[in-house]
N, C-alpha and C positions, 0 to 999 in steps of 0.2 A: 504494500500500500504506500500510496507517493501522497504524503500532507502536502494540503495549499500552503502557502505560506501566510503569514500574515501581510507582509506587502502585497500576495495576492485579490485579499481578503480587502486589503484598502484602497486598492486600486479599483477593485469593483466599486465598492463605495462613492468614490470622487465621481468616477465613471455617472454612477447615478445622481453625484449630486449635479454634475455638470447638466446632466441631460434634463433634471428638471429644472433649472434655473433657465438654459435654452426652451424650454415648454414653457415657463412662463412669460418670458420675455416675449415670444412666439405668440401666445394668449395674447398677451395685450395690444400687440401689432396689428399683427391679422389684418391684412391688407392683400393679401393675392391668395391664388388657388395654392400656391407651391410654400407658401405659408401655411396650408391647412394640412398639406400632405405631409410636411414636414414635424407636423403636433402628430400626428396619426403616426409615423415612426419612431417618435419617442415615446409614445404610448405604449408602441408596441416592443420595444427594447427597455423600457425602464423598470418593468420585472422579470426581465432577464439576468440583468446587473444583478437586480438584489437578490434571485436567488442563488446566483452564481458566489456572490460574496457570504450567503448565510448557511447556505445549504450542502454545496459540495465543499466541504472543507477534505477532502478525500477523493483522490482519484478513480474513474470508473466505479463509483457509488450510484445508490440511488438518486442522491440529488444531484451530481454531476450530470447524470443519463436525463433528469427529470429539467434541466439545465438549459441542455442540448437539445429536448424536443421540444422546450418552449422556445429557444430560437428559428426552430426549424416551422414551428406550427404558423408563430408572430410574421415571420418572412412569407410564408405561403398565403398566407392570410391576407398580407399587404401588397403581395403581385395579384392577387386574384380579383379586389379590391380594383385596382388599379387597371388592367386590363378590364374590368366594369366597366369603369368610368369614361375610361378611352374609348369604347366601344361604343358606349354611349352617347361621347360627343361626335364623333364622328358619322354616326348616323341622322344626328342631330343636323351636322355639316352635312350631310348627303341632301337630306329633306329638304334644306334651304338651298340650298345649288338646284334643284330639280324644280323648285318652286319657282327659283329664277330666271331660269333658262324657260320655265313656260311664261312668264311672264312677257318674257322679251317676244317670244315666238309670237305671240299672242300682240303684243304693242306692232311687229315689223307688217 
């Protein structure tokens, strides 16, 4: 068994504190889309950190493993999300191009 170290242990920590001071900061801004996405990723990585600093204090443990698939699940979660929404606007862009193009057909 490989213990974390405690510099591991506070590195995670800062990690978290950093990421919620950028989530608040982020909060109060809030002025574009990629300001929202970027709340949404720290949301999604900031109980990561903390269980990564509280939980596997032990290599290949439960919490280690329990660690690793909340990054895995948080990231899946956040592409899946995100190709949504792309998908979404994009079709959005399609309807307004097609509405356009009849418009004009229609004016000529």
């Amino acid at each position: 068994m490989t213990l974390q170290t405690r510099l591991g242990n506070q590195v995670n920590l800062v990690l978290s504190s950093i990421a919620v001071m950028a989530l608040v900061i982020l909060f109060v801004r809030r002025r574009t889309v990629l300001d929202l996405w970027l709340m949404v990723t720290l949301l999604a990585w900031i109980p990561n950190f903390l269980v990564a600093a509280v939980a596997s204090s032990v290599r290949f443990s439960v919490g280690w493993y329990a660690a690793r698939g909340f990054a895995l699940v948080a990231s899946c979660m956040l592409l899946s999300v995100l190709l949504a929404e792309m998908t979404f606007l994009y079709s959005r862009l399609a309807n307004a191009l097609a509405l356009q193009r009849r418009e004009h057909s229609n004016g000529s």
